[in-house]
Backbone bond lengths (Angstrom), bond angles and torsions (degrees), N, CA, C in turn:
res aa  C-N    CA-C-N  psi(-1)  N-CA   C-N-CA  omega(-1)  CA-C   N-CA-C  phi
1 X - - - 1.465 - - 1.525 110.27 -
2 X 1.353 96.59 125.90 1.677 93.65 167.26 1.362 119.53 -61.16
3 X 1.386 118.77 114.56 1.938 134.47 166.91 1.552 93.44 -31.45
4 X 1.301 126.30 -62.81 1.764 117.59 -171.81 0.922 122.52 -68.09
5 X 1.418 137.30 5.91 1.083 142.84 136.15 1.614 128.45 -72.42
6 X 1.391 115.66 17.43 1.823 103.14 175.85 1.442 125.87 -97.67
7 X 1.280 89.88 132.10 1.897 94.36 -162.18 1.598 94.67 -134.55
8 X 1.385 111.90 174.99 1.849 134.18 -162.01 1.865 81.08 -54.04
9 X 1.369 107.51 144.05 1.352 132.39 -171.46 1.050 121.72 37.49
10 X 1.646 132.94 56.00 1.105 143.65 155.26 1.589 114.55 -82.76
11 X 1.261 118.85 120.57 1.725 126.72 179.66 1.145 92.43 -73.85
12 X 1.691 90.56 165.65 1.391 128.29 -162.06 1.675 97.26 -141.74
13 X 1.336 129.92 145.01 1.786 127.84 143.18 1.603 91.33 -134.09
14 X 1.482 126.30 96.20 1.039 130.31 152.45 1.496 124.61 -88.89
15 X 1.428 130.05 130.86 1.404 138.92 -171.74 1.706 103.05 -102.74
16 X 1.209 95.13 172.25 1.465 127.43 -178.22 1.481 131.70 -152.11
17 X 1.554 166.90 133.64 1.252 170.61 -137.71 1.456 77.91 -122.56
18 X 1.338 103.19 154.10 1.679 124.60 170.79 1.618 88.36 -148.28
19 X 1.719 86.65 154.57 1.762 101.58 151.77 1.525 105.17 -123.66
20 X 1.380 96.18 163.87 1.521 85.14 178.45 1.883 116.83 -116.49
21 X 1.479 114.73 152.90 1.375 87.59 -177.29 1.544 103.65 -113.52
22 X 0.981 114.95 -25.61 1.669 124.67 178.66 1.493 130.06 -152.38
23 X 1.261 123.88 175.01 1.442 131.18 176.52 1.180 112.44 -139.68
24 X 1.759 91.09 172.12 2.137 106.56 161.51 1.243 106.92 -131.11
25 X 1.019 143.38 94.80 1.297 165.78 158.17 1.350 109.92 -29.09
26 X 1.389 117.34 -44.18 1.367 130.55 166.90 1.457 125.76 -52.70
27 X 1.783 109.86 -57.28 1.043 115.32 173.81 1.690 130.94 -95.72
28 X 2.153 109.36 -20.40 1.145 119.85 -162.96 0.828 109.45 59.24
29 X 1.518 134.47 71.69 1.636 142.21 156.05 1.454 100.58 -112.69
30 X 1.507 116.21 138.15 1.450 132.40 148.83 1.183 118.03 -125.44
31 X 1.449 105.42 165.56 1.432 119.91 -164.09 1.244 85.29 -123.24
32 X 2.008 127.15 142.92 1.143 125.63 163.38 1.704 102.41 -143.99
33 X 0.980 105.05 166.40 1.863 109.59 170.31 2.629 80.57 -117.73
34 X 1.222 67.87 106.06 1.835 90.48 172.80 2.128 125.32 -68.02
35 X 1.782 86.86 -44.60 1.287 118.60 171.42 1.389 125.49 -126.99
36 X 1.337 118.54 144.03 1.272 113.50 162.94 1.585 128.00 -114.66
37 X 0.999 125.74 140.20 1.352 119.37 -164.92 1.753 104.02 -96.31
38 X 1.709 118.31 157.34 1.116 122.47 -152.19 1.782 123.50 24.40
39 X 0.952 117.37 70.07 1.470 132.91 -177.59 1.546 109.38 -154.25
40 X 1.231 121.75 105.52 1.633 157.45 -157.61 1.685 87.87 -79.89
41 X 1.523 116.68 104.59 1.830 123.28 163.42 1.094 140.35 -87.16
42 X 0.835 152.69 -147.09 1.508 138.45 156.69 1.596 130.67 -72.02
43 X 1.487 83.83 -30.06 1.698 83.02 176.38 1.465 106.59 -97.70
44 X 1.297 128.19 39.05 1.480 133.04 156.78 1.739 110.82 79.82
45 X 1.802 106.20 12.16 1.736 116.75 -151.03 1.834 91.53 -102.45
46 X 1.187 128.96 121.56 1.511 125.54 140.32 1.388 118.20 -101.86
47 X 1.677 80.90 141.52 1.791 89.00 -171.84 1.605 97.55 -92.73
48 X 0.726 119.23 164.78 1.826 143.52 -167.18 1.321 103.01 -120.14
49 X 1.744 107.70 133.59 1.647 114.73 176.97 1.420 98.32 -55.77
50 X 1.244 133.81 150.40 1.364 151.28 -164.07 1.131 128.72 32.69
51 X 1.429 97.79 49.45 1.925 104.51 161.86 1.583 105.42 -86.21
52 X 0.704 129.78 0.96 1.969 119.92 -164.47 1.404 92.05 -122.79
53 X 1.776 138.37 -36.74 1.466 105.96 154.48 1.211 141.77 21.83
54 X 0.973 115.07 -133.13 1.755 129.39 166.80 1.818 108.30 -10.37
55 X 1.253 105.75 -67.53 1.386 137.35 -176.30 1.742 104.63 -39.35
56 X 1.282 118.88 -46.47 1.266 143.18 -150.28 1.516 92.25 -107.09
57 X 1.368 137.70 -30.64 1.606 140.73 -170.85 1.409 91.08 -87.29
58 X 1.384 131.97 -32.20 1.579 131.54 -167.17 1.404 123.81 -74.32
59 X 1.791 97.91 -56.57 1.323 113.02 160.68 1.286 100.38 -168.10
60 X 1.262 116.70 174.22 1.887 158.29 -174.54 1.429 79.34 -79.89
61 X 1.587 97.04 127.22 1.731 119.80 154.07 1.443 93.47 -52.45
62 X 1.644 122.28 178.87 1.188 145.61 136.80 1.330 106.42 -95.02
63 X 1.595 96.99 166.38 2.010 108.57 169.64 1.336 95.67 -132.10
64 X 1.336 96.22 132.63 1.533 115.25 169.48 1.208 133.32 -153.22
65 X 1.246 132.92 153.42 1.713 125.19 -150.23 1.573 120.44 -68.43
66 X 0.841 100.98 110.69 1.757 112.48 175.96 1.863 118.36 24.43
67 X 2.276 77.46 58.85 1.568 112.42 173.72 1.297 103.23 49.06
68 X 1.411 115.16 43.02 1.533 113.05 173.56 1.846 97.53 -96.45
69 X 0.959 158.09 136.24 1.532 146.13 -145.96 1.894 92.67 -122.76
70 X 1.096 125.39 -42.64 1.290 137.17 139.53 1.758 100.79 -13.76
71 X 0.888 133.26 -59.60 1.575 126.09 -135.77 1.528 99.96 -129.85
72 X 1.232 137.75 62.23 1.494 144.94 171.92 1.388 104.99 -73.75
73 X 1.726 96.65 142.64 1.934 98.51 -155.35 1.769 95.87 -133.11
74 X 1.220 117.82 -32.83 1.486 128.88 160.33 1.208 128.43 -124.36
75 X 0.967 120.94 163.13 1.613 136.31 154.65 1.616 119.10 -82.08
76 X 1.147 114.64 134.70 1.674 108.17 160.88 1.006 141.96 -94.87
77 X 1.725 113.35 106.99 1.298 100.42 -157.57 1.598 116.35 -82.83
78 X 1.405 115.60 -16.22 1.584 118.71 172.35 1.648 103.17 -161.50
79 X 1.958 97.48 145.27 1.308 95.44 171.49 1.403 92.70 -145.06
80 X 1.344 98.84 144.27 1.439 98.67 173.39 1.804 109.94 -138.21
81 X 1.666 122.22 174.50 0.980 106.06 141.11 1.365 155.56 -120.81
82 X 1.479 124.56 141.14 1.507 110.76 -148.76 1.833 95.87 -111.47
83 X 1.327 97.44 175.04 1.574 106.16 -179.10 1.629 102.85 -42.98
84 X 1.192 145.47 -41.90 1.391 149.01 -165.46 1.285 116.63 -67.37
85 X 1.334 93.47 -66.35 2.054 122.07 162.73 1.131 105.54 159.62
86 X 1.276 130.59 -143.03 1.383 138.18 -130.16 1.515 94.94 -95.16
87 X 1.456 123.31 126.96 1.567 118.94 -179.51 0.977 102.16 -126.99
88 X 1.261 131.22 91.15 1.918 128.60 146.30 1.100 139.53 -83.92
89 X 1.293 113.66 164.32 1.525 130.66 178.60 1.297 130.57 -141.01
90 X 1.168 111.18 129.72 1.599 114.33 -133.88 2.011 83.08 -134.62
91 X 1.082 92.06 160.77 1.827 114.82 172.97 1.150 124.95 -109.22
92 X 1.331 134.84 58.99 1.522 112.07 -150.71 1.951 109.60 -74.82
93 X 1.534 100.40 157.24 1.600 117.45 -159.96 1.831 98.81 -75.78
94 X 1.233 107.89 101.38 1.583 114.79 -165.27 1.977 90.25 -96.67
95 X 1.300 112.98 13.01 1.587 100.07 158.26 1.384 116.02 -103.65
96 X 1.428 108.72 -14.97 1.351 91.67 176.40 1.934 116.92 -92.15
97 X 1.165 124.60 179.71 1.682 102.10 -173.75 1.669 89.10 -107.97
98 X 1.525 139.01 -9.69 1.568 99.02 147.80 1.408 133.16 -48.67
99 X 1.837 99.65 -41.92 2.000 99.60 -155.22 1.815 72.60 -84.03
100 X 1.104 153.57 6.89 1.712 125.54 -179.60 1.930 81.56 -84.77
101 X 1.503 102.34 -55.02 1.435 107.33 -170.43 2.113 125.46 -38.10
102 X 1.315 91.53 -56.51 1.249 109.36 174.23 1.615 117.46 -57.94
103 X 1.413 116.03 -53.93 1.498 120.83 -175.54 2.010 91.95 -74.00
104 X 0.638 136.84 -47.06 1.777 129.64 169.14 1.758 114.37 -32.11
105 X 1.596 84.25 -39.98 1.847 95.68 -166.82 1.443 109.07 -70.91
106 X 1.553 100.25 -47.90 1.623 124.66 179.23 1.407 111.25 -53.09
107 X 1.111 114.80 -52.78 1.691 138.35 -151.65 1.860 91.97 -76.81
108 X 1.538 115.43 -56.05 1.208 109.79 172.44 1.148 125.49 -105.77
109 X 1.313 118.35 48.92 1.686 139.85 171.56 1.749 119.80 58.03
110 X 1.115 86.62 12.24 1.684 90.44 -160.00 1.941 94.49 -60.62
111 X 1.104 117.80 -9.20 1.548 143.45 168.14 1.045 122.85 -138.78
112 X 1.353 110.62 114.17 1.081 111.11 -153.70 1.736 119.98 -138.34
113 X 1.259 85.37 29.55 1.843 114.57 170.72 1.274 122.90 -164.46
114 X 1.609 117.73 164.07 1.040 130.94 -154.77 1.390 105.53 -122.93
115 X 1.768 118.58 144.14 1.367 113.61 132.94 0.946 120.45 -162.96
116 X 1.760 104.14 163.75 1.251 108.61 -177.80 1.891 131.23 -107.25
117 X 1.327 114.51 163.75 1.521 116.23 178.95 1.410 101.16 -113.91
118 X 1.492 101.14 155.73 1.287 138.63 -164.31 0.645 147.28 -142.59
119 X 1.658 161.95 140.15 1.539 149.76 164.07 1.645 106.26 -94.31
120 X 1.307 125.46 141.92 1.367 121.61 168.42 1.077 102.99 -118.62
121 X 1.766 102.61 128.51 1.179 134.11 170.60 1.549 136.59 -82.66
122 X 1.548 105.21 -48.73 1.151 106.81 169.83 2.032 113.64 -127.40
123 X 0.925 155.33 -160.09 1.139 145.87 177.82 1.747 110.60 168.46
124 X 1.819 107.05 159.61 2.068 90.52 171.14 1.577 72.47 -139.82
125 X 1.405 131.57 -172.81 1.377 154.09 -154.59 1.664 103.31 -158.48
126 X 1.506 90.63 92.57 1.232 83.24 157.37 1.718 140.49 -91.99
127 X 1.510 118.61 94.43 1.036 133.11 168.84 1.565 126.48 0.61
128 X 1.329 100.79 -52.59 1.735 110.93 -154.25 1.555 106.28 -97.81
129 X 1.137 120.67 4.36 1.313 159.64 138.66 1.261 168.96 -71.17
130 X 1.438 89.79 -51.32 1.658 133.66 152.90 2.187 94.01 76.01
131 X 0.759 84.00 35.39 1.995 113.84 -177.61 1.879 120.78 -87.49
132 X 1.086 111.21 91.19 1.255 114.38 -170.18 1.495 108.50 -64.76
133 X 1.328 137.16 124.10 1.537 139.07 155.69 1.015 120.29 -56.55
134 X 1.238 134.86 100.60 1.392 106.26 154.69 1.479 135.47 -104.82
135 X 1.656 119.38 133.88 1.282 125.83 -160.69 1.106 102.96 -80.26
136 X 1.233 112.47 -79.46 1.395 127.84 -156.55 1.966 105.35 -123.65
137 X 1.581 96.52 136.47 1.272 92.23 -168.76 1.828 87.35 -136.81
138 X 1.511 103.81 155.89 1.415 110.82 154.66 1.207 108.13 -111.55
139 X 1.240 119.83 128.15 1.588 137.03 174.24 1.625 123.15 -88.87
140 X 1.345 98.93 116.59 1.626 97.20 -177.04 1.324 131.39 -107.32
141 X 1.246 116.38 -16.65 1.085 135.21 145.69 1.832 128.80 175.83
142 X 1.516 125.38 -174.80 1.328 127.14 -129.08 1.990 87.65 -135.47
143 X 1.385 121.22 123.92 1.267 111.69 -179.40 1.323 107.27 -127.72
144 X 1.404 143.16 145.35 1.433 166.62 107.20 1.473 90.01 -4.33
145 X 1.574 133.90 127.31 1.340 131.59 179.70 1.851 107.54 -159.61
146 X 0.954 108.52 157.80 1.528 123.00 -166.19 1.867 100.54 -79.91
147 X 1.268 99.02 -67.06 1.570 108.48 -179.27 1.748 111.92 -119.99
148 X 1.232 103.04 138.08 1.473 98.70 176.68 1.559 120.59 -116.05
149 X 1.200 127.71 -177.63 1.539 135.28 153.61 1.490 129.15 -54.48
150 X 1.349 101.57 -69.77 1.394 108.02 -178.88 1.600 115.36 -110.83
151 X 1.349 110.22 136.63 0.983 113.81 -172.96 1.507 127.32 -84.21
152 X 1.409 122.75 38.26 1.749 113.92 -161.49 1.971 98.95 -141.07
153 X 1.054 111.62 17.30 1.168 98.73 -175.11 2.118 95.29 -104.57
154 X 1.774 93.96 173.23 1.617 81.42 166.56 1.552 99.39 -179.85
155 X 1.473 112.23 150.59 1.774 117.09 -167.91 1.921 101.16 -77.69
156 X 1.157 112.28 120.85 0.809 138.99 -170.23 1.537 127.37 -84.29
157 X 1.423 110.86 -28.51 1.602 129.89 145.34 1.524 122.47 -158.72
158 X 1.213 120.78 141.02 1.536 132.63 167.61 1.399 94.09 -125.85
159 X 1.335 117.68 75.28 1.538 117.62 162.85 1.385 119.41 -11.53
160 X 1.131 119.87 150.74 1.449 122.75 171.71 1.455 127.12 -177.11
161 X 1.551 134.75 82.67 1.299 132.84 -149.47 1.567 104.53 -85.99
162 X 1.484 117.07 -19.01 1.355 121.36 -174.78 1.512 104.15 -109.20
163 X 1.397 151.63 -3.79 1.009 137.88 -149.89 1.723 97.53 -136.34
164 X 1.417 161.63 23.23 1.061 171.56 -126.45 1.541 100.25 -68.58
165 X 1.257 133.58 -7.18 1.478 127.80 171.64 1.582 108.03 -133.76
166 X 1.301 109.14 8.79 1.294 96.58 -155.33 2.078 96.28 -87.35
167 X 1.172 104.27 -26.16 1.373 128.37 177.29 1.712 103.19 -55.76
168 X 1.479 117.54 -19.40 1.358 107.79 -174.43 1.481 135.31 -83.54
169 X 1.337 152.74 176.73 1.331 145.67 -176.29 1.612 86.78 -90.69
170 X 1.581 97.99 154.06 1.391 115.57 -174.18 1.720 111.12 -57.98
171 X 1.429 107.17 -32.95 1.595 96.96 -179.27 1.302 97.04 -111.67
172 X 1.264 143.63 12.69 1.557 119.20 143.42 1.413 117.83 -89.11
173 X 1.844 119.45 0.53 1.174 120.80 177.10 1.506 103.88 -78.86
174 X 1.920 117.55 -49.90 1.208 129.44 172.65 0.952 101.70 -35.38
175 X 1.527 137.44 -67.77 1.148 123.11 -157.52 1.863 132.25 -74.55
176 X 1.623 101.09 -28.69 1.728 98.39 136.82 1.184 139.27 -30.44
177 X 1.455 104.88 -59.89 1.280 109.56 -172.58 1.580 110.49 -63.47
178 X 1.449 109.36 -53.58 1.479 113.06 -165.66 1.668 106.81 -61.83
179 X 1.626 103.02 -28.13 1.925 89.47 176.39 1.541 109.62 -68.75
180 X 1.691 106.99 -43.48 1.934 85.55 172.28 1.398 122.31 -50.39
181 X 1.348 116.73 -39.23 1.620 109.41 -157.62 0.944 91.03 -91.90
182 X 1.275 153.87 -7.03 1.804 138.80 131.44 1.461 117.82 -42.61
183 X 1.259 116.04 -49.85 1.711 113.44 171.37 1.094 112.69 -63.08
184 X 1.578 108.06 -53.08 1.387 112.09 179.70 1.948 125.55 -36.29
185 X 1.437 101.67 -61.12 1.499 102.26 158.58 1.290 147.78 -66.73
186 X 1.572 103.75 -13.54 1.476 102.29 170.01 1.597 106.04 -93.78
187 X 1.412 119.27 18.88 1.480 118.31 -178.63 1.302 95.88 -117.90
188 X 1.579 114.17 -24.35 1.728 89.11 175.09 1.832 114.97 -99.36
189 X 1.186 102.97 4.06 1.350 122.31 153.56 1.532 126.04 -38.81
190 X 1.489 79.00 -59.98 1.474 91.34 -178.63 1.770 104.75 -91.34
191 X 1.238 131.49 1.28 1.228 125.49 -168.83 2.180 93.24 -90.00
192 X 1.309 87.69 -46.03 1.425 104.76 177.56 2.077 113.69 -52.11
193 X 1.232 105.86 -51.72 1.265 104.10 -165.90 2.056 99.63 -97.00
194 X 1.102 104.60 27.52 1.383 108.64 166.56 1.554 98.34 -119.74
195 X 1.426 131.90 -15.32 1.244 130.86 161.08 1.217 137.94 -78.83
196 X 1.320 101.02 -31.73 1.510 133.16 151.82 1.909 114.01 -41.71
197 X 1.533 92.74 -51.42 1.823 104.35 -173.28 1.355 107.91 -57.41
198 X 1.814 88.06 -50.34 2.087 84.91 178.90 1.207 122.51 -81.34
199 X 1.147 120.36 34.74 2.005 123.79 -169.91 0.968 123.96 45.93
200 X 1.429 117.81 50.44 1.490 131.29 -147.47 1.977 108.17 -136.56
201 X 0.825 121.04 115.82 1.599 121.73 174.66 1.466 114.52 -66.11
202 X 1.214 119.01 162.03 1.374 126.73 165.19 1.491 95.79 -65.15
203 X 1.549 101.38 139.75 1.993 113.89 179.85 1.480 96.70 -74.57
204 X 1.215 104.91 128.44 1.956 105.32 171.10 1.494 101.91 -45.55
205 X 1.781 144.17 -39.71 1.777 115.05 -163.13 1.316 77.99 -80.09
206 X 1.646 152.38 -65.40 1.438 127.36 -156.81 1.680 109.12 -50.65
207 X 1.708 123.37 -49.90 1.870 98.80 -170.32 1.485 103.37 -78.08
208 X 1.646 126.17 16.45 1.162 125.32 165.18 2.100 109.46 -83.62
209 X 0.865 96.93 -23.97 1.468 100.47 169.62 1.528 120.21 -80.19
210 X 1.236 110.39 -43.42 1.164 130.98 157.38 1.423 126.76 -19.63
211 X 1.708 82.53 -64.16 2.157 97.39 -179.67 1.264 84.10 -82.43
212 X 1.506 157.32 -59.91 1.213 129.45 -140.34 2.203 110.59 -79.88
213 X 1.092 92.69 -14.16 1.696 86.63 -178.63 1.927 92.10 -94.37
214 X 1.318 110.56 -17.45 2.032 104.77 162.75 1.802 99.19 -59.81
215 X 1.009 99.10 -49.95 1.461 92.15 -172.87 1.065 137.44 -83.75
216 X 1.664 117.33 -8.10 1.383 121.93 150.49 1.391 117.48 -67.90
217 X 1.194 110.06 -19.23 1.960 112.71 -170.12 1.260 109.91 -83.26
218 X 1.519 113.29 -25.38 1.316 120.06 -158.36 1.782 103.61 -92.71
219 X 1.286 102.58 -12.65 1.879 108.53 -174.48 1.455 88.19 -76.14
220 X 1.361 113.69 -42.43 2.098 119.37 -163.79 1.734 92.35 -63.38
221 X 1.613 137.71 -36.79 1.400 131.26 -130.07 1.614 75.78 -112.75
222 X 1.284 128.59 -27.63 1.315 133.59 165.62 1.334 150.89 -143.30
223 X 1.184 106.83 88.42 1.485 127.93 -126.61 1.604 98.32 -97.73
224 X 1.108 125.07 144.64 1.634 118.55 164.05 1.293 124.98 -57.67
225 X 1.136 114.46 165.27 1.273 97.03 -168.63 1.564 99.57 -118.16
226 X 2.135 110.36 149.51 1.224 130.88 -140.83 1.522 86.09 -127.54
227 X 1.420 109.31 130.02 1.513 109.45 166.81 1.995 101.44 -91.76
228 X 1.252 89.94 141.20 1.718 85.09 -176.55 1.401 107.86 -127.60
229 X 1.749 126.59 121.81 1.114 105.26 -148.44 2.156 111.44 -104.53
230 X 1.202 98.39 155.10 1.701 108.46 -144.02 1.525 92.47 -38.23
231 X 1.145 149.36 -51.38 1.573 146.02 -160.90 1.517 102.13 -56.48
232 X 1.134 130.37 -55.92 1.361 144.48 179.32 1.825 110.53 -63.01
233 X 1.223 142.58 -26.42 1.117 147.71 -145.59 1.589 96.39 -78.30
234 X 1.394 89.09 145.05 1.407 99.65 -168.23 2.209 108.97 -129.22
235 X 1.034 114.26 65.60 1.502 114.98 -162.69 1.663 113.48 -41.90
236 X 1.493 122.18 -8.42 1.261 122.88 -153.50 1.644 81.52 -120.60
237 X 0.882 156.46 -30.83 1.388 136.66 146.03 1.600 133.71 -22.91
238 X 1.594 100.24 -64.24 1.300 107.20 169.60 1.790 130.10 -39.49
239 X 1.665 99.36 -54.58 1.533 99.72 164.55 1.529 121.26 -66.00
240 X 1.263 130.33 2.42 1.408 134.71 -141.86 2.013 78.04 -115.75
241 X 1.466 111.23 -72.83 1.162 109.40 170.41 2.297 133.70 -42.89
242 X 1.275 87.31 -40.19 1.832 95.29 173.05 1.224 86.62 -76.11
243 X 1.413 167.49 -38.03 1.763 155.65 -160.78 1.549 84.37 -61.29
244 X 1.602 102.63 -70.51 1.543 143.55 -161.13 2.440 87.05 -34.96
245 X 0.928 82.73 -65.94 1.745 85.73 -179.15 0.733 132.29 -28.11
246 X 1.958 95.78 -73.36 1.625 114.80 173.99 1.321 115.62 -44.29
247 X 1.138 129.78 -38.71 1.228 132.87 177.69 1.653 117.34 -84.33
248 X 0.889 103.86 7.85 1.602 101.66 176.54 1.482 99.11 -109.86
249 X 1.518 119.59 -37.59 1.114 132.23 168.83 1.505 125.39 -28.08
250 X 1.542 96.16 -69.27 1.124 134.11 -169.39 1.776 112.11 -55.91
251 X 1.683 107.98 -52.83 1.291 129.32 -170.24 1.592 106.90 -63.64
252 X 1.830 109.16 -47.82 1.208 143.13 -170.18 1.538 99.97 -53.61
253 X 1.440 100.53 -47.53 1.837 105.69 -175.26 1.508 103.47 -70.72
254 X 1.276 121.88 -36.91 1.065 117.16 -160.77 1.708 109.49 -83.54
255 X 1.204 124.13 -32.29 1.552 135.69 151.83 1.253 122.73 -43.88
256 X 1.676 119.38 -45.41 1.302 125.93 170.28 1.551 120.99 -54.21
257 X 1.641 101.76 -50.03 1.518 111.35 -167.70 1.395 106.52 -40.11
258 X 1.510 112.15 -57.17 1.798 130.37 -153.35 1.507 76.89 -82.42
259 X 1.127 111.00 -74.91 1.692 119.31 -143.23 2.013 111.00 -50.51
260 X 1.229 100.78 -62.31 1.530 118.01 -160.43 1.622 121.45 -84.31
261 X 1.021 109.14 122.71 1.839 102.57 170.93 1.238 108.54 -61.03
């Protein structure tokens, strides 16, 4: 669509990246900032502190799966707006097996941005810029999405009292993981070559732990293979996972050497 063409009820699906820091498993509540205010997107649009106003006094966006309107995954239980922009919190429907599906995806980053749709109501153009205003917006609802527009927004909580990583983005989770199983091996390193001192073997249930975390690493370094279908495709995954390898690879060899017959 030509930008010089936007006039009273022109849509919007603007996105956003989230990280996540936590969940409730119990209930499926997250916390996200959806929008950000003064922050320039792809389609050349800034939203303005109090565009969602009005919009927000009328009624509660919905959330639904990657603006499919068909496929509603939460409820909203509050949105407001804060100095950042738009921060909601939503419940997603853990009886049905989309909203179990969707809040799983969310919760462990496997999606890991947001956006939302809109009607625009009011707007100014800034010229010297070529920067769309936006004043006043009606908001229709809030989506869970693969890739977004703008890059500055991010989920802010998915509660979670039992799950302490599960709340994380896939490569700040990777990277948890890979610092334990770096500690992890240079501690059984040393558990090994202090057994070694006393003329002592690794106990078969410890190199039984041993092979079974070889064999969880080894499903990640070679994984089955997933048809993923073109609407959903995500190209920045793929490199995210081969990093994800090498390093499992790498650690894996180095655990084997000391550890494994």
């Amino acid at each position: 669509m030509d930008r010089d063409e936007i006039q009273e009820g022109t849509t919007r699906l603007c996105s956003y990246p989230s990280s996540v820091k936590s969940a409730n498993d119990s209930t499926g509540e997250i916390e996200a900032v959806v929008a950000v205010f003064n922050n320039v997107d792809a389609y050349g649009d800034k939203i303005l502190p109090g565009a969602f106003t009005k919009s927000l006094a009328k009624k509660m966006p919905r959330c639904v799966w990657m603006h499919d309107w068909k496929s509603p995954v939460a409820k909203t239980i509050s949105a407001v707006e804060t100095a950042e922009g738009l921060q909601v919190r939503g419940m997603f429907n853990l009886d049905t097996q989309r909203g179990r599906e969707a809040y799983s995806d969310v919760k462990k980053g496997l999606v890991d941005e947001f956006s939302i749709g809109f009607y625009i109501k009011k707007w100014t153009k800034d010229e010297e810029n070529d920067v769309w205003e936006l004043v006043e917006l009606d908001l229709v609802e809030w989506s869970p999405v693969l890739m977004g527009a703008n890059p500055a927004t991010r989920l802010i909580s998915v509660k979670s009292g039992n799950d302490p990583l599960g709340g994380l983005r896939f490569e700040d989770h990777s990277l948890r993981v890979l610092e334990a199983l770096s500690e992890y091996t240079e501690r059984a390193t040393g558990y090994a070559a202090l057994r070694a001192g006393d003329g002592n073997a690794i106990s078969d249930p410890r190199l039984s732990e041993f092979k079974k975390l070889r064999d969880a690493l080894s499903k990640l370094v070679d994984p089955p293979t997933v048809t993923v279908s073109p609407e959903i495709d995500a190209p920045g995954l793929s490199s995210e996972l081969k990093a994800l390898q090498l390093e499992i690879l790498r650690e894996q060899a180095a655990a084997e050497a000391v550890l494994l017959p």
